[in-house]
The first five atom37 places (N, CA, C, CB, O) and aatype in JSON, in Angstrom:
{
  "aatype": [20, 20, 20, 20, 20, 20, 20, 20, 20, 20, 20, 20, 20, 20, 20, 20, 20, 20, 20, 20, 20, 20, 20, 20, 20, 20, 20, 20, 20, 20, 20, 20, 20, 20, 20, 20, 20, 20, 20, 20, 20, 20, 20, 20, 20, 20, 20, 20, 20, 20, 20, 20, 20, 20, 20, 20, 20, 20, 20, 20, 20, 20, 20, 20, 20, 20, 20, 20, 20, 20, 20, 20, 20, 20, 20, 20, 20, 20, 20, 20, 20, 20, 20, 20, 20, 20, 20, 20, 20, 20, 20, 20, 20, 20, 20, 20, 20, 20, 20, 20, 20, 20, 20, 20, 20, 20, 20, 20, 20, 20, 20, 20, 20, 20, 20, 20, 20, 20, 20, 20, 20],
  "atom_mask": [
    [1, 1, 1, 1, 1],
    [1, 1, 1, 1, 1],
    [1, 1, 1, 1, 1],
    [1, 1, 1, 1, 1],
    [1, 1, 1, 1, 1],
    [1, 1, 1, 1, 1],
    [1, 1, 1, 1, 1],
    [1, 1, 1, 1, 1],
    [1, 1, 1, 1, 1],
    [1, 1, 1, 1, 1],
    [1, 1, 1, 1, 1],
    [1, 1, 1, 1, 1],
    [1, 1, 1, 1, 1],
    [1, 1, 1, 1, 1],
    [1, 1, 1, 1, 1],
    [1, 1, 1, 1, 1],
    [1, 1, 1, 1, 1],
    [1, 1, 1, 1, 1],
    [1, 1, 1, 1, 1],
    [1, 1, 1, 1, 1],
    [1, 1, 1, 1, 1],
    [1, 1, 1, 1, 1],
    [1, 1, 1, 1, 1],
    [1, 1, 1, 1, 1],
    [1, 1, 1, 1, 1],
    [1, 1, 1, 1, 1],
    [1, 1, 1, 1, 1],
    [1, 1, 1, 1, 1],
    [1, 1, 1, 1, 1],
    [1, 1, 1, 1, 1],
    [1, 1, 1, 1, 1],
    [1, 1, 1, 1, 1],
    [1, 1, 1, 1, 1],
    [1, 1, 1, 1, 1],
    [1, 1, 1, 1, 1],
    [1, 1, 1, 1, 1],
    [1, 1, 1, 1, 1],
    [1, 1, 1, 1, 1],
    [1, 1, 1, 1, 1],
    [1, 1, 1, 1, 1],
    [1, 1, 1, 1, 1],
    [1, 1, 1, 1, 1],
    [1, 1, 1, 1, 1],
    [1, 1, 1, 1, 1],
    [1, 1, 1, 1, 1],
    [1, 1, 1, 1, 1],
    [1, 1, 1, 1, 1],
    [1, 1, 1, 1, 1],
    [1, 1, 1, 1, 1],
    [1, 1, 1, 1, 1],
    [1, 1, 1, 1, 1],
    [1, 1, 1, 1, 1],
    [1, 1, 1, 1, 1],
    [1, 1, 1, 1, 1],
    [1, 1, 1, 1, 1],
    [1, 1, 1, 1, 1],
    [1, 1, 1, 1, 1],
    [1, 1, 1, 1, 1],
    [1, 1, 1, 1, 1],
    [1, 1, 1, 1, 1],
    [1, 1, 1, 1, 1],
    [1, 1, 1, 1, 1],
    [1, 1, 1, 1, 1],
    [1, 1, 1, 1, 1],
    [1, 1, 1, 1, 1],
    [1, 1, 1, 1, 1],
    [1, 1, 1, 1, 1],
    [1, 1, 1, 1, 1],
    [1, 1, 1, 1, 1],
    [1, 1, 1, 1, 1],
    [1, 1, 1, 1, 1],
    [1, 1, 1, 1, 1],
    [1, 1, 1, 1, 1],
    [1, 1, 1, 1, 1],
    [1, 1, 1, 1, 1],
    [1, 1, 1, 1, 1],
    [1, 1, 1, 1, 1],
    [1, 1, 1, 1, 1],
    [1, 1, 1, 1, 1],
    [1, 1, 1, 1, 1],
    [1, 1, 1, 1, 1],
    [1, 1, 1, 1, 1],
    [1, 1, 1, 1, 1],
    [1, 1, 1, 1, 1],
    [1, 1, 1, 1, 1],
    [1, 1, 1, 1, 1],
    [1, 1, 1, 1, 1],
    [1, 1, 1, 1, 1],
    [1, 1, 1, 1, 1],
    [1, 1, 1, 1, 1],
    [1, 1, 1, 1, 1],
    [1, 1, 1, 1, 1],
    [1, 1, 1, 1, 1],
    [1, 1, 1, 1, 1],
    [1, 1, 1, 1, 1],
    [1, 1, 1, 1, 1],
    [1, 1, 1, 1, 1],
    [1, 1, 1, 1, 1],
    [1, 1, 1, 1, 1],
    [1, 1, 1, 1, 1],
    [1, 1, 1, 1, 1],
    [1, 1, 1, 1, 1],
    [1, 1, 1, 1, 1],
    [1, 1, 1, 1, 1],
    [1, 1, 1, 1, 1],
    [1, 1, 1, 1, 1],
    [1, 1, 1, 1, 1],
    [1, 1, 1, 1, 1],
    [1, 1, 1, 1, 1],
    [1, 1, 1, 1, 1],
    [1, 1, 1, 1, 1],
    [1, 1, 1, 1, 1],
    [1, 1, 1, 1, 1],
    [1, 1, 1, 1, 1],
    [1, 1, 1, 1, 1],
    [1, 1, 1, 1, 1],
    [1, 1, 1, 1, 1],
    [1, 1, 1, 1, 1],
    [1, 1, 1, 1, 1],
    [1, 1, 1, 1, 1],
    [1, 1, 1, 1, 1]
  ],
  "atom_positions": [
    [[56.28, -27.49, -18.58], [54.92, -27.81, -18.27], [54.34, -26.72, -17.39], [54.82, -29.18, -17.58], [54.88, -26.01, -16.54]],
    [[53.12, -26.77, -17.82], [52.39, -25.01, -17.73], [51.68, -25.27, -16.03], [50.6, -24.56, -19.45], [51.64, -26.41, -15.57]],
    [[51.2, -24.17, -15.29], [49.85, -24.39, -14.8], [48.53, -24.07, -15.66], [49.77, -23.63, -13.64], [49.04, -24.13, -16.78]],
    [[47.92, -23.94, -15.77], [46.53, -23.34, -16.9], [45.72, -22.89, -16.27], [45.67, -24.27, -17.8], [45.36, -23.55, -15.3]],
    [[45.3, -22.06, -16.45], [44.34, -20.94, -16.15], [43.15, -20.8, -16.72], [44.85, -19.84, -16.37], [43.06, -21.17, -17.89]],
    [[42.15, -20.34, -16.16], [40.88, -20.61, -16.37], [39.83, -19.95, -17.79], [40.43, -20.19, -15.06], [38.72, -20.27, -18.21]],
    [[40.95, -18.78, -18.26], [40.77, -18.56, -19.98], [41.3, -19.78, -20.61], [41.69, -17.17, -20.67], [40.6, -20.48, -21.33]],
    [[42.6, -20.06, -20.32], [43.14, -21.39, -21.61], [42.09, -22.16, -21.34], [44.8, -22.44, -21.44], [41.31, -22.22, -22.3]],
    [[41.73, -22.84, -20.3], [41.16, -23.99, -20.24], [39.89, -23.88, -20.68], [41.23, -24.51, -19.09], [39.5, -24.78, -21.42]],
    [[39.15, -23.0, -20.41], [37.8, -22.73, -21.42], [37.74, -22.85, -22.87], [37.37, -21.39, -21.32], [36.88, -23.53, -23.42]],
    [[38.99, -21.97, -23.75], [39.11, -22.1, -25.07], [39.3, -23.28, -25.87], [39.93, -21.44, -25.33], [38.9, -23.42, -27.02]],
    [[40.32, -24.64, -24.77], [40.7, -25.82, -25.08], [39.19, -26.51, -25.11], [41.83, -26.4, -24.04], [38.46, -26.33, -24.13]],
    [[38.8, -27.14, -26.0], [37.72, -28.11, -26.25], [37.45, -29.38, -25.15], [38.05, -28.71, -27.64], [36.59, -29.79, -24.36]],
    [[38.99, -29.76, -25.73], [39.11, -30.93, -25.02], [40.2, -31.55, -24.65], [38.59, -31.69, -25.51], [40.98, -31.2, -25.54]],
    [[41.0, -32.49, -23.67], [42.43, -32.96, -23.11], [42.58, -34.28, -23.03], [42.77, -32.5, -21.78], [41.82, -35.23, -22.84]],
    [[43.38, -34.17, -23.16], [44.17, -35.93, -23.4], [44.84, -35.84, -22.31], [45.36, -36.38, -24.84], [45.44, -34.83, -21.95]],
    [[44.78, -37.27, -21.49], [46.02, -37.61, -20.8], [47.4, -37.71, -21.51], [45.79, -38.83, -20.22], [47.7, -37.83, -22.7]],
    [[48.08, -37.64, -20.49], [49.43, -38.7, -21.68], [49.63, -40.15, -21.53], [51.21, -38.26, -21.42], [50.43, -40.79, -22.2]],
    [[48.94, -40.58, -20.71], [48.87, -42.24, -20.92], [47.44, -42.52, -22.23], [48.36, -43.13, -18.97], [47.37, -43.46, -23.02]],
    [[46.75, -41.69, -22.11], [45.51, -41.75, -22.85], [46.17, -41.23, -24.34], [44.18, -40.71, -22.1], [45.65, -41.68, -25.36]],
    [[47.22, -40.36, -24.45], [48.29, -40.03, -25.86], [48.73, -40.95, -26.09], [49.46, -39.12, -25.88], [48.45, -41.31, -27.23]],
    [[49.74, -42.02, -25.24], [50.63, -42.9, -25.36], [49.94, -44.14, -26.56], [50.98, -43.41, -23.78], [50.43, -44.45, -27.65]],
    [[48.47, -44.75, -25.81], [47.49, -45.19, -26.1], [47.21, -44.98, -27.87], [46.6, -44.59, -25.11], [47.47, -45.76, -28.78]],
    [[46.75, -43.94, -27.9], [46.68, -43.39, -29.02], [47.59, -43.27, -30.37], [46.5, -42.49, -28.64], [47.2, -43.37, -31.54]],
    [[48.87, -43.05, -29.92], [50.05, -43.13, -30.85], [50.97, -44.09, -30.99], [50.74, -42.24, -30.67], [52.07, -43.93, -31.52]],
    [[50.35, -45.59, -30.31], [50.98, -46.8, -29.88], [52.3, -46.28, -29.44], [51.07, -47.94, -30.98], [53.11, -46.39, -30.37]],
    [[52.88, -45.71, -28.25], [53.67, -45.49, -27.99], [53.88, -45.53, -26.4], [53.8, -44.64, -28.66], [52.92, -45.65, -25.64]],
    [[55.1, -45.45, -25.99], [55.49, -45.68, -24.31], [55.18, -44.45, -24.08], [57.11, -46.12, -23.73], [55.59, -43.61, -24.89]],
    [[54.28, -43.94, -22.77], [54.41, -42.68, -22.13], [55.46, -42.1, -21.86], [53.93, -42.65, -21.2], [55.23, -40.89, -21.93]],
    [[56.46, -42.27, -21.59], [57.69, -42.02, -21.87], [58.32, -41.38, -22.97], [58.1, -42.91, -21.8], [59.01, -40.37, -22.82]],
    [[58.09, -41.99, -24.23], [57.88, -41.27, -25.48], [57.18, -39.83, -26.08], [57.34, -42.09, -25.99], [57.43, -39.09, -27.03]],
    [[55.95, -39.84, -24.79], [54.83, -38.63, -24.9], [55.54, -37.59, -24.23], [53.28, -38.89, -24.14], [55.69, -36.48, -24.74]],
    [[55.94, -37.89, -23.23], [56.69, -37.1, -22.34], [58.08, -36.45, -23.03], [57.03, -38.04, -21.09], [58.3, -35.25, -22.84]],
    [[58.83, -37.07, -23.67], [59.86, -36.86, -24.69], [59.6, -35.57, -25.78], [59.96, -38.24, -25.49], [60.18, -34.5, -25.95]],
    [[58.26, -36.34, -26.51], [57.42, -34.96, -27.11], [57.69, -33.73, -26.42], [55.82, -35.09, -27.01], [58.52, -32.86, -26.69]],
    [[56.78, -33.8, -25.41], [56.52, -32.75, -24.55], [58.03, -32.04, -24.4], [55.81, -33.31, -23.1], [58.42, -31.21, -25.23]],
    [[58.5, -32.28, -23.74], [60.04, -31.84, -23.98], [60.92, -30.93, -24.78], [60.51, -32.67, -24.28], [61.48, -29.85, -24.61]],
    [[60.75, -32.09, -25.99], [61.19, -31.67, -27.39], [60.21, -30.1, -28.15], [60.88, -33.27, -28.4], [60.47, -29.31, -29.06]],
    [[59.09, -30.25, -27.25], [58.73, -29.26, -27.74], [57.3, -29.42, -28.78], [59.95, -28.81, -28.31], [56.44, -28.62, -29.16]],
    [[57.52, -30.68, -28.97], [56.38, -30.7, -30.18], [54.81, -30.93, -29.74], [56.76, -31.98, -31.26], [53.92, -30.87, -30.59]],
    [[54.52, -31.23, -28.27], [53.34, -30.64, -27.94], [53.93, -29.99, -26.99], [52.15, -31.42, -27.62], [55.13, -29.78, -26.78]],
    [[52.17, -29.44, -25.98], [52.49, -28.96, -25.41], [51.88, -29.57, -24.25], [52.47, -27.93, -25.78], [50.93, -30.26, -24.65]],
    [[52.05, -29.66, -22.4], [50.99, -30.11, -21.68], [51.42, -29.22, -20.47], [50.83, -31.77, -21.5], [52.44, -28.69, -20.03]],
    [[50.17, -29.34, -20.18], [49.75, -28.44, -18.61], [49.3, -29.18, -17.76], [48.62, -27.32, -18.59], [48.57, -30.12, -18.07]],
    [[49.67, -28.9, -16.45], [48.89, -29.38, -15.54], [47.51, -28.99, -15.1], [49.53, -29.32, -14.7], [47.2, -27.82, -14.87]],
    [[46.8, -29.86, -15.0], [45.0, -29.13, -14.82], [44.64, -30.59, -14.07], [43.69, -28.69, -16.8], [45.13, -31.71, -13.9]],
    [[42.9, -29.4, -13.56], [42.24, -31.08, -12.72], [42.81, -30.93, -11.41], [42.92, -32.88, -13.45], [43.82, -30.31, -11.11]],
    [[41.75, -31.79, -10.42], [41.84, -32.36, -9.18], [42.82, -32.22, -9.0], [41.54, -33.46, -8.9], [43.31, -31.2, -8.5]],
    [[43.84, -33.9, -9.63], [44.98, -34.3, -9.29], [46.35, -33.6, -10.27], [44.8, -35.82, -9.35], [47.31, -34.32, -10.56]],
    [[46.29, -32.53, -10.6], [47.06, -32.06, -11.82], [47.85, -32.82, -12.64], [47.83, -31.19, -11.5], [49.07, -32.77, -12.75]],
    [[47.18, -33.44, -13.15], [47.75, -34.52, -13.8], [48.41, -33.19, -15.66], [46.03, -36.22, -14.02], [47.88, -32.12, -15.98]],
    [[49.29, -33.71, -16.21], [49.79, -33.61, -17.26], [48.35, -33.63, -18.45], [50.94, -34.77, -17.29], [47.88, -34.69, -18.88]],
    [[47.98, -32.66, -18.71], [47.2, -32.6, -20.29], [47.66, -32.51, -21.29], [46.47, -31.73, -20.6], [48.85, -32.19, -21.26]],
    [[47.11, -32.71, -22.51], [47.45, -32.36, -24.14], [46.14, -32.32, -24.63], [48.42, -33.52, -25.08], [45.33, -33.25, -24.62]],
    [[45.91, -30.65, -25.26], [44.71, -30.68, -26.05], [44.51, -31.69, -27.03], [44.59, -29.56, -26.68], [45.43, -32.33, -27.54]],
    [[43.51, -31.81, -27.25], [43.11, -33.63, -27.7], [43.47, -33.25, -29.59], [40.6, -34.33, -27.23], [43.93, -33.92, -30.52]],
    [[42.79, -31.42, -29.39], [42.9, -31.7, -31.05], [44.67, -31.53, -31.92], [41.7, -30.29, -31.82], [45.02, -31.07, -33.01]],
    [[45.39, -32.15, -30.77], [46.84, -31.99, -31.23], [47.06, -33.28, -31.67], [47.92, -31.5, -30.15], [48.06, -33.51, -32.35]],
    [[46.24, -34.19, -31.38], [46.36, -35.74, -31.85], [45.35, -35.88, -33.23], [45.77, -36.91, -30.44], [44.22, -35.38, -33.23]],
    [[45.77, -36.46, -34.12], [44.56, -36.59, -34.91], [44.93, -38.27, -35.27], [44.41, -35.32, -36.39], [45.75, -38.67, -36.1]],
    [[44.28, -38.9, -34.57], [44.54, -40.31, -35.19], [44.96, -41.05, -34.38], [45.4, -40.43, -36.21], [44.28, -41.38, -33.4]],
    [[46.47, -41.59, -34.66], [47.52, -42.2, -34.67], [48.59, -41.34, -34.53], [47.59, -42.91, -35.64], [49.54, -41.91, -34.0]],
    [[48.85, -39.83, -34.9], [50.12, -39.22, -34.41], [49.54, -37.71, -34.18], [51.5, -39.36, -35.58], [48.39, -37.27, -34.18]],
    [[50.92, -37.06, -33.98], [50.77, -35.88, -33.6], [50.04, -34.63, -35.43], [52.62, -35.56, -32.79], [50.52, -34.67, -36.56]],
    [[48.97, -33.85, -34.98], [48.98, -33.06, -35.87], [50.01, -32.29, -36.82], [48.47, -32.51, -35.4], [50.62, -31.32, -36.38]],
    [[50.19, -32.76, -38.13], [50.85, -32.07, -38.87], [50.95, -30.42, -39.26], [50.62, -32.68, -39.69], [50.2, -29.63, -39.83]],
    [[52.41, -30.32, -38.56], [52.55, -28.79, -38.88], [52.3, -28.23, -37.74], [51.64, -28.18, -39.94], [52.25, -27.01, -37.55]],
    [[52.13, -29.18, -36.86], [51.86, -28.81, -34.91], [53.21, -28.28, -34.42], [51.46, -30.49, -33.7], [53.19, -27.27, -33.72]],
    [[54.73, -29.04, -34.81], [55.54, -28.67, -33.73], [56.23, -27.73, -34.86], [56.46, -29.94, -32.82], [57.06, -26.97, -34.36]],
    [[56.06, -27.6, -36.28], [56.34, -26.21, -36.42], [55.8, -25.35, -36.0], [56.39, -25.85, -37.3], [56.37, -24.59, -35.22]],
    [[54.54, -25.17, -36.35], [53.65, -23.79, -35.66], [54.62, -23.52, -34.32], [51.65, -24.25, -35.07], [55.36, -22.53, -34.22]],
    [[54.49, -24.59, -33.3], [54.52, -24.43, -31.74], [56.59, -23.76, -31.59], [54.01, -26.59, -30.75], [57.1, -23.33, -30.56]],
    [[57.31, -23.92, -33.01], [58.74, -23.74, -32.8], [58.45, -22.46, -33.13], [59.89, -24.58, -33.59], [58.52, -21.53, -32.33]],
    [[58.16, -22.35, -34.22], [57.73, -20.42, -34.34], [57.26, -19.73, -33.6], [56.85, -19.92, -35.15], [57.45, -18.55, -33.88]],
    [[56.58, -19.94, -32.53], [55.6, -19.24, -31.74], [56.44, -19.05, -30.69], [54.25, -19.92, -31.4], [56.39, -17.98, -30.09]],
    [[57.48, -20.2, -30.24], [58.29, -20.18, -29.06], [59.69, -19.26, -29.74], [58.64, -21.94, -28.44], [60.55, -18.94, -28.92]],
    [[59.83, -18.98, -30.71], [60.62, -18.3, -30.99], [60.35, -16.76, -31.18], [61.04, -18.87, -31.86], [61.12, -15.8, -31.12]],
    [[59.11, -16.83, -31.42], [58.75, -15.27, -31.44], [58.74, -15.1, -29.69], [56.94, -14.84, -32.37], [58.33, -13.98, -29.4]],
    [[59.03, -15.78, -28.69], [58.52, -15.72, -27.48], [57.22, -16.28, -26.56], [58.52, -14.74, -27.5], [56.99, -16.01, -25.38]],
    [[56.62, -16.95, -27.23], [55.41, -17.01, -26.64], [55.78, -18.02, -25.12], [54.23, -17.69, -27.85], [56.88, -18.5, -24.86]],
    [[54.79, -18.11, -24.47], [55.18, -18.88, -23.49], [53.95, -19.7, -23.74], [55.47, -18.22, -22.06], [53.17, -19.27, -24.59]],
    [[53.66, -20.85, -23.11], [53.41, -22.24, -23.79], [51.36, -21.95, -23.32], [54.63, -24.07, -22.73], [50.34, -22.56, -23.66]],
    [[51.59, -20.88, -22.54], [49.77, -20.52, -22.15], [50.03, -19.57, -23.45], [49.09, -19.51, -20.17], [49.16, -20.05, -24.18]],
    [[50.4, -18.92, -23.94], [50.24, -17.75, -24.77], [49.75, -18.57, -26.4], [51.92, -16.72, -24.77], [48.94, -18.18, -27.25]],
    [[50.57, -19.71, -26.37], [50.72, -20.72, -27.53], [49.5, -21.07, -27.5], [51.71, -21.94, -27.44], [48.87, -20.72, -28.5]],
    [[48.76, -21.79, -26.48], [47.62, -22.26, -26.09], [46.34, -21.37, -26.69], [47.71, -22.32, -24.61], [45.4, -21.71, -27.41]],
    [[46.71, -20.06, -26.08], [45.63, -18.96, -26.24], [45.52, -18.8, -28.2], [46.32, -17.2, -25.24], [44.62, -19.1, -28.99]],
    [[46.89, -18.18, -28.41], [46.32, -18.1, -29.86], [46.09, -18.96, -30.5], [46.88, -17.57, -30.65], [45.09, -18.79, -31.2]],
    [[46.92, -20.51, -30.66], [46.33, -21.74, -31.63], [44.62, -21.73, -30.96], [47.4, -23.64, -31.31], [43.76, -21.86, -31.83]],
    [[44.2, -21.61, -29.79], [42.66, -21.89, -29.77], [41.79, -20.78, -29.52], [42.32, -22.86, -28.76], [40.76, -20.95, -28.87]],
    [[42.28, -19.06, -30.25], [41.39, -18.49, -30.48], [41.39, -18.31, -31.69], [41.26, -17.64, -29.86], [42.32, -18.38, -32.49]],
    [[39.66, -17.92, -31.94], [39.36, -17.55, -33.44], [40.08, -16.69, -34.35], [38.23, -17.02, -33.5], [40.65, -15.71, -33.87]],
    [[40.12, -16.88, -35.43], [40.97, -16.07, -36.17], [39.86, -15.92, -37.42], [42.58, -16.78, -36.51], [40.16, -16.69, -38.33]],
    [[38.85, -15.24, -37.65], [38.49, -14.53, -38.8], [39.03, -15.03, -40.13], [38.87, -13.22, -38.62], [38.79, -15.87, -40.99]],
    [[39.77, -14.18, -39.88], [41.01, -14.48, -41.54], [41.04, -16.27, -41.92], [43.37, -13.93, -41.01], [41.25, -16.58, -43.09]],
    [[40.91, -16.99, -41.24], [41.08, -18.23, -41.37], [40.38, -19.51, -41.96], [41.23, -18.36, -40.5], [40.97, -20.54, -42.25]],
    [[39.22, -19.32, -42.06], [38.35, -18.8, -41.01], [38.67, -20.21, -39.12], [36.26, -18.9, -42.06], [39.57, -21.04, -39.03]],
    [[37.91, -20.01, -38.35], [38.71, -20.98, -37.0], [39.45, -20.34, -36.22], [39.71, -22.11, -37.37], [39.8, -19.19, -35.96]],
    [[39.69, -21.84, -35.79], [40.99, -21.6, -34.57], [42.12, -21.81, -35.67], [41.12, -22.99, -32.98], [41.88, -22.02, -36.86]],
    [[43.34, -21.71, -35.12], [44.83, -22.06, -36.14], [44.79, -23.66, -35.86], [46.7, -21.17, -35.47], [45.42, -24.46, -36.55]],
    [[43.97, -24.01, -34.76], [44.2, -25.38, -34.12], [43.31, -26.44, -34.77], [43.9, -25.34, -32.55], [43.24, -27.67, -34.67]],
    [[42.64, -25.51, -35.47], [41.48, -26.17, -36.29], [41.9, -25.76, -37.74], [39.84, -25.59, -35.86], [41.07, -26.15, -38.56]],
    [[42.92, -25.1, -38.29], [43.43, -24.93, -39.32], [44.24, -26.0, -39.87], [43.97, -23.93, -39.21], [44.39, -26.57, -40.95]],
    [[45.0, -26.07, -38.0], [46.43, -27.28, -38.53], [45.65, -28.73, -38.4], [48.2, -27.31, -37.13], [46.22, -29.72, -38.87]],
    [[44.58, -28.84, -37.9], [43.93, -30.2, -38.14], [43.26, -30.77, -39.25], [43.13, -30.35, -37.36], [43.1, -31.93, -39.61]],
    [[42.78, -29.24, -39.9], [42.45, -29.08, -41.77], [43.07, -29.22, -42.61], [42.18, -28.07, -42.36], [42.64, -29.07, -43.75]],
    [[44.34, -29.59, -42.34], [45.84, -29.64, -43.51], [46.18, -28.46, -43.97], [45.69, -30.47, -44.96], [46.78, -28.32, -45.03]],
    [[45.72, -27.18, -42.94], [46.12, -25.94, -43.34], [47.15, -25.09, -42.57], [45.04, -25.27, -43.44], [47.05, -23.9, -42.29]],
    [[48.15, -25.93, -42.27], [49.47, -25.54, -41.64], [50.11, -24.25, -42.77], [50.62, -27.12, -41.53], [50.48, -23.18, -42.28]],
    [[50.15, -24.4, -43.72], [51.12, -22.69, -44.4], [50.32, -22.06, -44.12], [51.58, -22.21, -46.11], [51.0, -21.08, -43.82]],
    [[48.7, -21.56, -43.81], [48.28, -20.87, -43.78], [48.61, -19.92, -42.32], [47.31, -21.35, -44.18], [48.85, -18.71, -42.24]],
    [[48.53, -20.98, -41.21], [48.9, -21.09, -39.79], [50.26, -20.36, -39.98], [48.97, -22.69, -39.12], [50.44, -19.15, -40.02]],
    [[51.05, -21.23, -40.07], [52.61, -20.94, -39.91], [52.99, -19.15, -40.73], [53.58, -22.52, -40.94], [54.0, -18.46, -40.54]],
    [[52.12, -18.93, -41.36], [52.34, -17.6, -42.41], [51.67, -16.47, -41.31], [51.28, -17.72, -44.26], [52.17, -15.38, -41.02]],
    [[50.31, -17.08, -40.74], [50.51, -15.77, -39.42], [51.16, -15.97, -38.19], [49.17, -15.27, -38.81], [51.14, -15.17, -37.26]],
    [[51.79, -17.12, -38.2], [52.9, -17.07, -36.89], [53.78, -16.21, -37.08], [53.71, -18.31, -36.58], [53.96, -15.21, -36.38]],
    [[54.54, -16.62, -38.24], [55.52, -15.35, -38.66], [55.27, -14.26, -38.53], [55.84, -15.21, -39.78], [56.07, -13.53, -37.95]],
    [[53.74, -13.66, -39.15], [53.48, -12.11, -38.91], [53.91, -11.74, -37.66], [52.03, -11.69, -39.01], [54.72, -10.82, -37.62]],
    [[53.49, -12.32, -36.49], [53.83, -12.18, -35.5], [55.13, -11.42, -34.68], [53.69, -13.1, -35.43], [55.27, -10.46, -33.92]],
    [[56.05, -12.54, -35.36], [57.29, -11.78, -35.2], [57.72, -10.49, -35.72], [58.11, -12.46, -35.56], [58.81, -10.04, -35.36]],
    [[57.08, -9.95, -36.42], [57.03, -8.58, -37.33], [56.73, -7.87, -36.75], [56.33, -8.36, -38.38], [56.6, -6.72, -37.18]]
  ]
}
């Protein structure tokens, strides 16, 4: 769990608690936190009380965005560190057209995951 800085947090739209996740994915906060962990989101501390965030558009629904905790395993494997993850899923990408964060919420995860890889190249 990150601190966030005042570029990520501009680019992020918008944040979820993780009781406000838990909520969302009928699940124990505990469970969210597990996520977090495991890797398959990501959360920072931000705010007053630094409470634990999750960009909101990592939820779509009822669960976690599809093709979210691949993207986020590739990215941590090319190295990224979890602000770096932040930065590129929520900057524009041309080629895409969007964010990647707005790609993987489009059902356009191979597209995503195909320039994560470049990456590592």
């Amino acid at each position: 769990m990150t601190e966030i800085d005042a570029k990520i947090d501009a680019l992020v739209p918008a944040w979820l608690t993780l009781p406000d996740i838990a909520e969302q994915l009928g699940v124990e906060v505990t469970r969210v936190r597990q996520l977090v962990k495991e890797g398959q989101l990501i959360a920072v501390r931000r705010g007053e009380n630094r409470a634990l965030h999750v960009p909101a558009a990592f939820i779509d629904g009822d669960k976690v965005v599809k093709g979210l905790s691949g993207t986020l395993t590739l990215l941590k494997d090319d190295g990224f560190t979890d602000e770096e993850m932040l930065e590129w899923l929520f900057t524009p990408d041309p080629s895409l057209p969007g964010t990647p964060a707005q790609a993987l919420s489009e059902n356009r995860g191979t597209e995503v995951k195909r320039r994560a890889q470049a990456l590592a190249v």
